[in-house]
Every structure is written in structure tokens, then in C-alpha cells.
DRENPALUM-40172 format. One line per field, with one value per residue (C-alpha): y, z, x. Coordinates in steps of 0.25 Angstrom, whole numbers. Example, Ala and Ser with C-alpha at 12.3 -4.5 7.8 and 13.67 -1.06 7.14 Angstrom:
2
Y <- [-18:-4]
Z <- [31:29]
X <- [49:55]
***
This chain:
320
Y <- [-266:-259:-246:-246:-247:-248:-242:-249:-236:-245:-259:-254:-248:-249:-263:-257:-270:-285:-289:-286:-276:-283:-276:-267:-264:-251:-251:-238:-239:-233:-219:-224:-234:-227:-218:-227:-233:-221:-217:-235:-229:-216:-224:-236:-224:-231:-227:-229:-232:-227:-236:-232:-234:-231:-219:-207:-208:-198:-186:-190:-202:-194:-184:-197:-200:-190:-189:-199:-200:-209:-215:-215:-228:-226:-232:-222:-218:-209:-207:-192:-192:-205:-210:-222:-225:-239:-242:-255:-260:-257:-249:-239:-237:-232:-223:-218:-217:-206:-200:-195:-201:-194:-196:-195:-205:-220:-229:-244:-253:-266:-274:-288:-297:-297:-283:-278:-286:-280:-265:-261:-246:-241:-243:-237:-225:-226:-225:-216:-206:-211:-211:-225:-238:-251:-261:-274:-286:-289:-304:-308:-321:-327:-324:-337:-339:-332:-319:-320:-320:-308:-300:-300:-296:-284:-279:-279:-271:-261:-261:-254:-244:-240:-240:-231:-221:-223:-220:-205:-200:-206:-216:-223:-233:-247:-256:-269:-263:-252:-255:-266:-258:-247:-259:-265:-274:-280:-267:-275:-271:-276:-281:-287:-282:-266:-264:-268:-263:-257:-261:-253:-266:-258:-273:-273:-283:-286:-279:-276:-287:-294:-287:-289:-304:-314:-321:-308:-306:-295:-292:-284:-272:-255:-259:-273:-268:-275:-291:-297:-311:-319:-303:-308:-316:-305:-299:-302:-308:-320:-321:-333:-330:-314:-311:-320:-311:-297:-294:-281:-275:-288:-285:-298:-298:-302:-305:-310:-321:-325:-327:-336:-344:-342:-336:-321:-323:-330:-325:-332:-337:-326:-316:-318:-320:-306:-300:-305:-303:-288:-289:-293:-282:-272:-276:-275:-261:-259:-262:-257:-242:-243:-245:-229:-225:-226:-230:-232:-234:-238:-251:-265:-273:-280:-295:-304:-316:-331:-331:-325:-333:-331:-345:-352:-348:-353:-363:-352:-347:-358:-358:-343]
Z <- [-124:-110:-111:-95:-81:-69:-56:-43:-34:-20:-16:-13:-26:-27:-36:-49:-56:-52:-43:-28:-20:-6:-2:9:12:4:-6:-12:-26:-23:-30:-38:-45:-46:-54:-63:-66:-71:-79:-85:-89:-95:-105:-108:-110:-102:-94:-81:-70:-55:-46:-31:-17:-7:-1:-7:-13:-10:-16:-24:-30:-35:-41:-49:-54:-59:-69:-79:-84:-77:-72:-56:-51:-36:-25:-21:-9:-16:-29:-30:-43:-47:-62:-59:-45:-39:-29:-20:-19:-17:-6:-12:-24:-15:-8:-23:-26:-13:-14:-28:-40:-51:-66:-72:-63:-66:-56:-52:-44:-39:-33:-31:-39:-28:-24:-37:-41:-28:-33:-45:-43:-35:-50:-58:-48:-50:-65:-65:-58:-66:-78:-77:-67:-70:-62:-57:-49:-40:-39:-55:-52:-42:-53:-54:-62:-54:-54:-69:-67:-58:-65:-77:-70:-64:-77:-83:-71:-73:-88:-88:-79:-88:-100:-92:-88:-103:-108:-98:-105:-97:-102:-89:-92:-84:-88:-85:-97:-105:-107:-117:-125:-128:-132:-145:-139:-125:-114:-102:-92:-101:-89:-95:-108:-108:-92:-83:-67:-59:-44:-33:-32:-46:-54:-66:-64:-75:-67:-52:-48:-52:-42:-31:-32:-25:-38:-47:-55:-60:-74:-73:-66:-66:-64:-73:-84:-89:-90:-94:-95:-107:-108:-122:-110:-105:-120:-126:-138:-128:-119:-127:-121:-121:-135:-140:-131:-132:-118:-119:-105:-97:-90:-93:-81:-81:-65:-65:-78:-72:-57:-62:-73:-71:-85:-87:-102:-97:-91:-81:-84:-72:-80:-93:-92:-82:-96:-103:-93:-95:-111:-112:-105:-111:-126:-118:-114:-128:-134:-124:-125:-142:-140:-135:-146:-153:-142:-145:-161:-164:-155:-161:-152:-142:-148:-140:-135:-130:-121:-108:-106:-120:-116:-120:-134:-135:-145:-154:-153:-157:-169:-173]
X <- [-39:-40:-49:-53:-47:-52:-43:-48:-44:-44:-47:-61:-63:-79:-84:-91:-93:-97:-85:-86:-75:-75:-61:-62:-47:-45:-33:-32:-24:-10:-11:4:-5:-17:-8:-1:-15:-21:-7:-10:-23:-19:-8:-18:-29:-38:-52:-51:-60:-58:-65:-65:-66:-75:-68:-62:-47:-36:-35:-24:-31:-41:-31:-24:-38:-44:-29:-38:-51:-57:-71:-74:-80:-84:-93:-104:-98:-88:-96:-92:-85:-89:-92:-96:-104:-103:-116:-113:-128:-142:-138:-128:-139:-151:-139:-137:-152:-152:-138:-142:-135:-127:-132:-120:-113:-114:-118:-114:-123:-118:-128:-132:-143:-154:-153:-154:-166:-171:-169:-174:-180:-168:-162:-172:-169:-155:-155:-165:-154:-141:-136:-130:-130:-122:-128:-119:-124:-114:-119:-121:-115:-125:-138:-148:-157:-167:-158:-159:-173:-175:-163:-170:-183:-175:-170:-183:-187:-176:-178:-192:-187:-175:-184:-192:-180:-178:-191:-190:-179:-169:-157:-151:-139:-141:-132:-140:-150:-144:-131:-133:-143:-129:-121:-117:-107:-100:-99:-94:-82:-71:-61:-47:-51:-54:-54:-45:-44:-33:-33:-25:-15:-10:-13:-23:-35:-45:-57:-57:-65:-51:-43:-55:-56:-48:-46:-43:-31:-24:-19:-7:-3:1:15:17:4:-7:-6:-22:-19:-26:-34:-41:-50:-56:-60:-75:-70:-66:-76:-84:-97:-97:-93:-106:-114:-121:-126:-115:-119:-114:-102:-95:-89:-73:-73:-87:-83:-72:-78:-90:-83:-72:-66:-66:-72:-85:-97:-104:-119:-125:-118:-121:-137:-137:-132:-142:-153:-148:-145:-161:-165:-159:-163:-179:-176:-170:-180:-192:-185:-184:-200:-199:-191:-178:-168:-153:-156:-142:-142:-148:-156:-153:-157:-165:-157:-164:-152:-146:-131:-125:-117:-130:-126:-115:-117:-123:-109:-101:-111:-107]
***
């Protein structure tokens, strides 16, 4: 059942997730089908998800949008109004650190592996100014062994210093270690299941990395409806590998799936132990913050696990 859309408001719509946006021809949505696809979300009673361009829209854009409820995804430099805040890069997260961020506002930092390893007090400052930042390695797919290694190293880092915010009073939300301490079940992005995109081209696509990439595909239309081909694919109950698993903060990535193995239903091995990595760090700060007191008393522990690919444990599974 579809709960969510995201409306891509130009060809340049700022990247919030994993995919990257290389187009540089603006393309705005025609204000016709920017329209209709709000009026699609009103009757399917769905949330929907703005995500803009680089420079400001029309007046009359802005006078369609604000006709729903809505979230605003932007890129930092048009962030006034913004529930959500992307930052491209290191770069764009030091000019946050001296612009002056908003706590109520969340924030989005894409970045790659080795300048993230690189930086771990610019993020401390950042958390300590926001209620909220979603952290997304851009270059997941070319981990090794050794990026294990040094990933794990880093959260560990980052874990002592959110335990610390913790311990003060204060209760940051980072999705890399606190996200799976909420959850009691999967939390990922849901494309072709409960989210699907909207592109200016009018056509429906399973994420916007879909409509980006060479190879993407779309799955109906504003004008012909929704048409998700085999869409039971892209639900967890067939997904062989995610259902067994219980790293609930891993985005179990659509485009990412289907880029490396090509199947949309199977995470790639780089994908899976980054989870992990990340599931294991959060049940240490669980349970370093429980040694201060009662801390989220209605969650169950996180179980220690002798694994980090659940396809390792496949043959328990069969056995189930």
C-alpha cells in the first residue's frame, strides 16, 4: 500500500539519498503536472515529499505547493523553509557549522567513505547543534575489507561522543546509531512498496534514482496510472535475505540492490555488513547509556550476533 511520494520539482532536484544527480540542464516540472500530482496525492491520501532545485521556483509553484501538507527537501543554498536540508559534502557541512544551523530542521549529509572517516569532530559539532542528521555514504559499494575495518573504528569514535551529548541532557537523532535502538521492526525507504517518485517527465518511477539512471525505468504515469510490474518484488516479505534480518535502520536500498546484483530484492555483500557494522554499535551505546539509568525501558535488547552478512546464515534459515 502507497503511503508516500516524492515529487522531483526539476531535473536538478538536489540528491538526498545514495543515487547521484549529475544532470545539469534544468527541467522544471510543468506547473500542469505539478498540479495533477498533488491533486494524485490528495485522492490516494498520500505524504508527499517536495524535493528541489538549486534555485528558487516561481511564485506560482510555490503557491501550488503549499495547497497540501507536505515536507520540503532542499539543497543548502535555498534552505529557507526547508524541513529537510541536504549538504553535498564536507564542504557544504563546515559552511553549515558557520552559517548557523536550525534545531528544528533535519539535516542530510552525503559524503564519501574516505572523507568521512577523515572527519569526525565536524560531526560531533553538527549534532551538537541539530536535532537530527541522516548521514549517507555516497560510495557504499566500493567498501573493502579495510573500509570495514576503519568504519567500524569511526562509529566507535562517534559512539562515545553521542553517548556523551546523551549523558548532558541532550538526545540527538543519528541515524547511523540511534535509529536502530527506536525500532522494533524494518524502517527502510520502502521504494515500490509504500514510496514511489514523481519526476517533471509526469511518469512514476520506483525512487528518483530510477529516473536518473541510464538504465532506470518507470512504472506508470499521471496520465495512464500506476503500473509496478511483479511489485510483490520490492516488499520485505520477498526479499530472502532481508526478512531473516534485524539490522531495521539499513536502508535496504532498491537502486543500490539492483545496481550490484542485479535483483532489486537482494542486497549486496558491502551493504549488508555496513548495517551491521552500524546495528553492533548501536546495541554498545544501548547499552553503555542503560549503565546511567533507565533508557528507553520499553525496547528489548539488541541481541549480540557472531555475524555481519546475514547471507552467512543462510543454512540456519532453511533449517527454521
Amino acid at each position: 500500500m502507497k503511503q508516500y511520494i516524492v515529487i522531483l520539482l526539476d531535473d536538478t532536484s538536489v540528491s538526498f539519498c545514495l543515487y547521484p544527480n549529475k544532470e545539469q540542464e534544468r527541467r522544471l516540472m510543468p506547473l500542469d503536472t505539478l498540479k495533477a500530482s498533488i491533486l494524485y496525492a490528495m485522492k490516494e491520501n498520500l505524504n508527499v515529499q517536495f524535493v528541489y532545485p538549486d534555485y528558487p521556483l516561481p511564485a506560482e509553484y510555490e503557491a501550488a505547493i503549499e495547497c497540501i501538507d507536505h515536507v520540503k527537501i532542499k539543497p543548502l543554498v535555498v534552505s529557507d523553509g526547508a524541513d529537510v536540508v541536504v549538504l553535498d559534502g564536507m564542504e557544504e557541512a563546515e559552511l553549515l557549522v558557520r552559517k548557523g544551523a536550525k534545531y528544528a530542521t533535519s539535516y542530510v549529509l552525503r559524503i564519501d567513505k574516505d572523507s568521512l572517516f577523515a572527519q569526525s569532530s565536524l560531526i560531533v559539532t553538527i549534532l551538537n547543534k541539530v536535532a537530527r542528521l541522516n548521514i549517507v555514504i555516497t560510495d557504499l559499494e566500493r567498501f573493502s575489507n579495510a573500509d570495514f575495518d576503519a568504519y567500524k573504528l569511526w562509529l566507535q569514535d562517534i559512539n562515545k561522543s553521542v553517548a556523551s551529548l546523551y549523558v548532558d541532557g541532550k538526545s540527538p537523532q543519528l541515524n547511523l546509531l540511534t535509529d536502530r535502538m527506536m525500532l522494533d521492526g524494518m524502517n527502510n525507504c520502502g521504494a515500490g512498496d509504500t514510496c514511489l517518485t514523481l519526476a517533471p517527465d509526469g511518469n512514476f518511477y520506483v525512487c528518483p534514482a530510477f529516473y536518473l539512471s541510464e538504465d532506470g525505468y518507470s512504472v506508470g504515469s499521471l496520465h495512464n496510472g500506476l503500473d509496478v510490474r511483479n511489485p510483490q518484488l520490492y516488499r520485505l516479505d520477498h526479499a530472502p535475505i532481508c526478512r531473516h534480518c534485524d539490522a531495521y535502520q539499513c536502508k535496504r536500498c532498491i537502486w543500490l540492490n539492483r545496481k550490484l546484483t542485479l535483483e532489486v530484492n537482494t542486497p549486496s555483500h558491502e551493504q549488508c555488513v555496513v548495517a551491521h557494522l552500524e546495528r553492533n554499535e548501536s546495541r554498545n551505546l544501548m547499552q553503555t547509556l542503560r549503565r546511567y539509568g533507565e533508557f528507553l525501558p520499553d525496547k528489548e535488547e539488541i541481541k549480540e550476533i557472531s555475524y555481519l552478512d546475514p547471507y552467512d546464515m543462510r543454512n540456519e534459515w532453511n533449517n527454521q
